[in-house]
N, C-alpha and C positions, 0 to 999 in steps of 0.2 A: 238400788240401782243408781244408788247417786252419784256412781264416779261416771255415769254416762253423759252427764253433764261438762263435763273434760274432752269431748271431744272436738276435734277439728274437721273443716271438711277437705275431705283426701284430694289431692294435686289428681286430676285428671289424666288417664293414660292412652297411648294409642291404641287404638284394638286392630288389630290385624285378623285377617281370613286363615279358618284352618281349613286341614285336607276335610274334605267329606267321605262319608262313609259309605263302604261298597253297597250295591246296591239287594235291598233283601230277596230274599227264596220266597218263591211262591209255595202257597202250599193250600189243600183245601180246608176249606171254613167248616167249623161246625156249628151245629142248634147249643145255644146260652140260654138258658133263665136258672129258675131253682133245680138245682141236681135230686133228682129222685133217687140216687144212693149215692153212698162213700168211694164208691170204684170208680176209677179214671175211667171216662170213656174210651171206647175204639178209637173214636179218632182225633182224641187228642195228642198234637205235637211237643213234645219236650221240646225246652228252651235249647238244651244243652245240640240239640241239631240245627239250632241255629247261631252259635259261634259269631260268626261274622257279623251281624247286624249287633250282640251285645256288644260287641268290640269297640264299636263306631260310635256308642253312648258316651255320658260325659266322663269325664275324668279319666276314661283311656288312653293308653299309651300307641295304641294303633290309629296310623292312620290311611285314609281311603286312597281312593288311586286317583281324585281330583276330578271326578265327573260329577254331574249334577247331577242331585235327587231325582226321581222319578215322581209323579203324583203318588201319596199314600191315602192307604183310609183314615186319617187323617185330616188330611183335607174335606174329605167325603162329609168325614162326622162334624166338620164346621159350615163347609156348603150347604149340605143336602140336609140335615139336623137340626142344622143351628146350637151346636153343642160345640163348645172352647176345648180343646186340647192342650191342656198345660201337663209341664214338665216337673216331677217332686224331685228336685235333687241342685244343689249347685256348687260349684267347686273352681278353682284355678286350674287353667288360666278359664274364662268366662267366654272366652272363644270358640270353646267346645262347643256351645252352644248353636254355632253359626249351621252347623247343617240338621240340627234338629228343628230350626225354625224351616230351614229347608222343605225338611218333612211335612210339617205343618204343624209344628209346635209354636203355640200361641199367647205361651208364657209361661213363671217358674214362680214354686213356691220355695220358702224353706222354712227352716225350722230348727230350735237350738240341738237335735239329736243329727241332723244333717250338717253344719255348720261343725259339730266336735268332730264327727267323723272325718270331713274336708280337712279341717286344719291342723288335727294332732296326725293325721296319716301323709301328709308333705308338709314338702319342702319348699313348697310357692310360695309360701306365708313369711318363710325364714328373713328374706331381708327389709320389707317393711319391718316387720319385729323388733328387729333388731334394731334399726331406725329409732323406731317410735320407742322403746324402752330405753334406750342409751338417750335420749332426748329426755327423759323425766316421768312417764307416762306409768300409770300401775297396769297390771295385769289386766283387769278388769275392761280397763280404758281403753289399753292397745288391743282387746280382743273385739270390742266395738268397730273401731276402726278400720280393722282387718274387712267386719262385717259390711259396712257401710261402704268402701271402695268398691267389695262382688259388689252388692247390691246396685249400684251406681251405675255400675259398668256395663253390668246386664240392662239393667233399664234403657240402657242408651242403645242396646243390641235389640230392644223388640219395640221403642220408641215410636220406628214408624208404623207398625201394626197401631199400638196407643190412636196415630194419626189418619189411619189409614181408614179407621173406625168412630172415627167422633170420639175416644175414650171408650168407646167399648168393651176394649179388649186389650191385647201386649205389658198386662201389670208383669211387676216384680214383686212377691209379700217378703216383708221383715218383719220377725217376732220380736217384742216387745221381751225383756228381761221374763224368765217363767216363775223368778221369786217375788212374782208383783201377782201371781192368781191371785192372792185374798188382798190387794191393795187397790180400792177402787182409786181414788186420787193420785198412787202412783203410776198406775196402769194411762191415766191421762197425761201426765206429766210428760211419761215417758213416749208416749206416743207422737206428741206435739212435737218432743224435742227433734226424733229418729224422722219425725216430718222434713222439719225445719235443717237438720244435718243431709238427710240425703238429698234433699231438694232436688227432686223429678216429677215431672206430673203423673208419671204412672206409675209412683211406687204403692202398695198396700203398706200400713201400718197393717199386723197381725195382732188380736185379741183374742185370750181365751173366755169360751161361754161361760165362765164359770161365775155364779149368785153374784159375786161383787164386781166380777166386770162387766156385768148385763148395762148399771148404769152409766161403767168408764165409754161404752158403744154410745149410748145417747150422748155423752158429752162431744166426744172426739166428733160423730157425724154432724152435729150440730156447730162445729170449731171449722167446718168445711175440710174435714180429713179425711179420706178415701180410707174405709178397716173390709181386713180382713179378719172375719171373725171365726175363731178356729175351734177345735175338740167341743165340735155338737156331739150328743151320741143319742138324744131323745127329742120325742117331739113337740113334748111341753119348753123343753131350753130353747127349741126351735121357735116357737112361737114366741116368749121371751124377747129373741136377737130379732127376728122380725119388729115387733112393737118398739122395741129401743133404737131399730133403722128411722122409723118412720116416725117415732117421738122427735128424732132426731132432726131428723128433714125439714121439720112442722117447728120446731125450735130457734131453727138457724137462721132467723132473720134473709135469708138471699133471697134475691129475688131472681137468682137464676141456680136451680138445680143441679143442671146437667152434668157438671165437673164431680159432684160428689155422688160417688161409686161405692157399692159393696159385695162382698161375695159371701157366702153363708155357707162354711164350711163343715160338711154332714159325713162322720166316718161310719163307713162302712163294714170293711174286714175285723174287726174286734171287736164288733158286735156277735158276729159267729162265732168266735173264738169265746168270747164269753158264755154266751146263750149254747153253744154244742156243749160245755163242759156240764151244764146244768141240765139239761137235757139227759145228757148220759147219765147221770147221779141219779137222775129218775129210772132210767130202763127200762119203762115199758117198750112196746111195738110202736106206738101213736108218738113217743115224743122223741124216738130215735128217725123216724119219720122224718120231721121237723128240723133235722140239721142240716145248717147252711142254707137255710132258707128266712132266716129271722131279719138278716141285716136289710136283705133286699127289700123284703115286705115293707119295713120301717121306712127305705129310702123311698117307695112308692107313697109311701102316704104323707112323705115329707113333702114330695112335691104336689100333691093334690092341697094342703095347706098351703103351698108358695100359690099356686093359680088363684084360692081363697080369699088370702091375704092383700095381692096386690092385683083388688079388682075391689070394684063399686067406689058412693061416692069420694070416701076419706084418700082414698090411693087417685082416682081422678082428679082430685083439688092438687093433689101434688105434681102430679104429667104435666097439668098449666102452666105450671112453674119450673118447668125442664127434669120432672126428678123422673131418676132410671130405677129399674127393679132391683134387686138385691138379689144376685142370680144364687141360684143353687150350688155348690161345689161339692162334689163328691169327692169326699179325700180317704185315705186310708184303704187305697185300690189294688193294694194288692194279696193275692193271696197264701195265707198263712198256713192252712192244710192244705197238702200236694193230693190230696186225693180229687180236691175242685179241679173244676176247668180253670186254664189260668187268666181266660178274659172274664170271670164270674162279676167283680166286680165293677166290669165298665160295660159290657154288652147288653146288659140288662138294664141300666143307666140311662142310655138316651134318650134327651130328653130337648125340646128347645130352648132357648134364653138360660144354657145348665152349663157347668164347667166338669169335666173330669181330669182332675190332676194325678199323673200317674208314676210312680218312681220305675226304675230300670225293668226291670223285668216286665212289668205289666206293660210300660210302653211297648217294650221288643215285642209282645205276644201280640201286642190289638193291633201293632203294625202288618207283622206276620201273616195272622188269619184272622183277625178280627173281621166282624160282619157289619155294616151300618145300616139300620132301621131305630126309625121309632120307637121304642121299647118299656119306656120309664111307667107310661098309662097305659097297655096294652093289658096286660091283668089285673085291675085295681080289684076287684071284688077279689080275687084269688087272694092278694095281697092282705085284704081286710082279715079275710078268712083264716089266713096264718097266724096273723096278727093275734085274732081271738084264740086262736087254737093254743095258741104259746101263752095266752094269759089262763085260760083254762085249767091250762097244766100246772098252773101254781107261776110260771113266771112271772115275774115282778117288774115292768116294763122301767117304773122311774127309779128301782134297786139296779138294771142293768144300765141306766144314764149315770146315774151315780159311780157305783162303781168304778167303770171306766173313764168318767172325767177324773174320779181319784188319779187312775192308775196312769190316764196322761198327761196328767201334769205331772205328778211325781216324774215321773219316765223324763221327761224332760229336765227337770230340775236336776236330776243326777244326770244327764248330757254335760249341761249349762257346766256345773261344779267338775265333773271331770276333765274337760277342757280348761276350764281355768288352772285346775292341777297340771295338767298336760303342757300348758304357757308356763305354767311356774315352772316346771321343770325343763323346759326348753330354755328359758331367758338363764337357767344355771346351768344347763349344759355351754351355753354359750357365754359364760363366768360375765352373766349381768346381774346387778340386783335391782330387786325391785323395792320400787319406794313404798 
């Protein structure tokens, strides 16, 4: 990632107000936790009958008739909860954004498989580009820069939330280059830099949990860098980013905390996707059972570790000194088999001092019919219980962390590479070459 070091910080733009989006259909709520079978329930509502409110998400070409949001559950799950509502997805123009803050969106993640799909699929991008390549700039560099303007831009659209909350809340996350997972030093490097380029107080650096960047986390929080640390999938890596926050903290020489934030980002959905395939390979009755019910147990006992961790005296010495918890975030919310409820992986979530970041679909659903209660500790033993029952069966709890940290990072790195293809063949469609 060394041509990230080339970058410039982007000439600042006006943002103007877009339409807002119509207002959603009511429709009745149903009962969420673990699904006791494959079949859709009765009364679950398909997405597809609510049209209008995906319309009104980002990156649509429709817009609303210019009335204001109405309160959503949304709001409910940040009031009544204590649980953040952030948005997985970002794109031009960054104004799209304006009426899902509306709603009660309380901030955006992204990610290099988000960022290919925005850029190689328009045309927003086209005359920065062209800009910045006919100026001298490689692929690599102009594709940063692209990044670093959203990012910027957004940050400055959820700002006053940032303000409105002492830092609590209205981040922006940028991921760190994904061919730096086995680079602890560059993982640092790079962090500091995409700091110091975007310069917003509420932006996330993104890290992934992966063995070598457990220690690029202690560096960077102890540099007073706000991370967001990303593709958790177990609860040993959990504990790991945990200890490497608060090595961190305990590191950093300040004598004021407060400003340095983190988020613990813990996927959910591809955890079932994994565990249901392994499960069926077995075929009993007992571990057919057991589908779709793996991710959530994990996420329950994640957070029973987060209330653990940041309590008694080690986490007390730190409160003295301004330091905030390292909230939970639940990522990878949405769901991958249609035979789930489609709020499965946020309704059963909440939780307080928690994030659930949710890309298109799953937002429109928890908009929709979503339910707001407390939910995250509501069945811990049940949870435990699963938990056991899946190790029993031969599951292999730190074969299915692994795995899947493989599988997301990889997943990404081929994002990251096919958009740079995607720039390189844009800059020659548009007979530039690159240096």
């Amino acid at each position: 990632m060394a041509s990230i070091s080339n970058l410039s910080s982007p000439a600042a733009t006006s943002l103007k107000s877009s339409p807002l989006p119509p207002k959603p259909s009511a429709t009745t709520a149903f009962s969420l936790g673990f699904p006791s079978k494959l079949s859709l329930p009765s009364s679950r509502l398909s997405l597809r009958t609510n049209a209008p409110l995906a319309a009104s998400l980002l990156c649509s070409q429709v817009g609303g008739n210019g009335s204001h949001v109405k309160r959503t559950t949304l709001h409910d799950l940040y009031e009544k909860q204590g649980q953040s509502p952030w948005y997985d997805n970002l794109c031009r123009p960054v104004t799209d954004l304006l009426p899902l803050i509306e709603s009660g969106v309380r901030g955006v993640t992204s990610n290099p498989a988000i960022f290919q799909k925005a850029i190689s699929t328009s045309n927003a991008y086209n005359d920065q580009f062209r800009e910045l390549v006919q100026g001298g700039k490689d692929i690599e560099s102009a594709y940063w820069e692209l990044v670093v303007k959203d990012i910027q831009d957004a940050c400055r659209l959820f700002e006053s939330i940032y303000d409105e909350t002492d830092g609590g809340d209205g981040y922006v996350s940028v991921e760190v280059s994904p061919r730096l997972a086995d680079d602890t030093q560059g993982t640092v490097d790079a962090a500091k830099y995409l700091h110091k380029v975007v310069d917003r107080p509420n932006v996330y650096i993104k890290i992934p949990a992966t063995a070598p960047c457990v220690p690029s986390i202690k560096e960077v929080i102890s540099l007073g860098i706000s991370v967001n640390v990303t593709l958790i999938f177990s609860l040993s890596r959990y504990e790991a980013v945990i200890d490497a926050y608060l090595e961190g903290l305990e590191a950093s020489g300040l004598d004021d905390l407060s400003r340095v934030t983190s988020v613990a980002s813990f996927f959910v959905s591809r955890v079932d996707t994994l565990v249901d395939k392994m499960l069926e390979k077995i075929g009993t009755p007992e571990a057919l059972d057991l589908r779709g019910k793996a991710a959530n147990a994990q996420a329950a006992l994640a957070f029973q570790l987060y209330q653990k961790k940041f309590s008694g005296p080690r986490w007390e010495a730190l409160v003295k000194k301004g330091a905030k918890k390292q909230r939970l975030l639940w990522a990878s919310t949405s769901v991958k088999n249609p035979a789930y409820p489609d709020t499965l992986y946020v309704a059963p979530l909440v939780g307080p001092d928690t994030v659930s970041t949710m890309p298109d679909q799953a937002l429109q659903a928890f908009i929709d019919h979503g339910t707001v209660g407390r939910t995250i500790d509501a069945n811990v033993s049940e949870a435990e219980g699963i938990y056991s029952a899946l190790e029993k069966l031969g599951i292999d709890w730190g074969f299915v962390g692994s795995q899947l940290e493989l599988e997301g990072v990889d997943s990404f790195k081929k994002s990251f590479e096919s958009l740079l293809d995607s720039l390189q063949e844009k800059a020659n469609s548009m007979k530039l070459v690159s240096l």
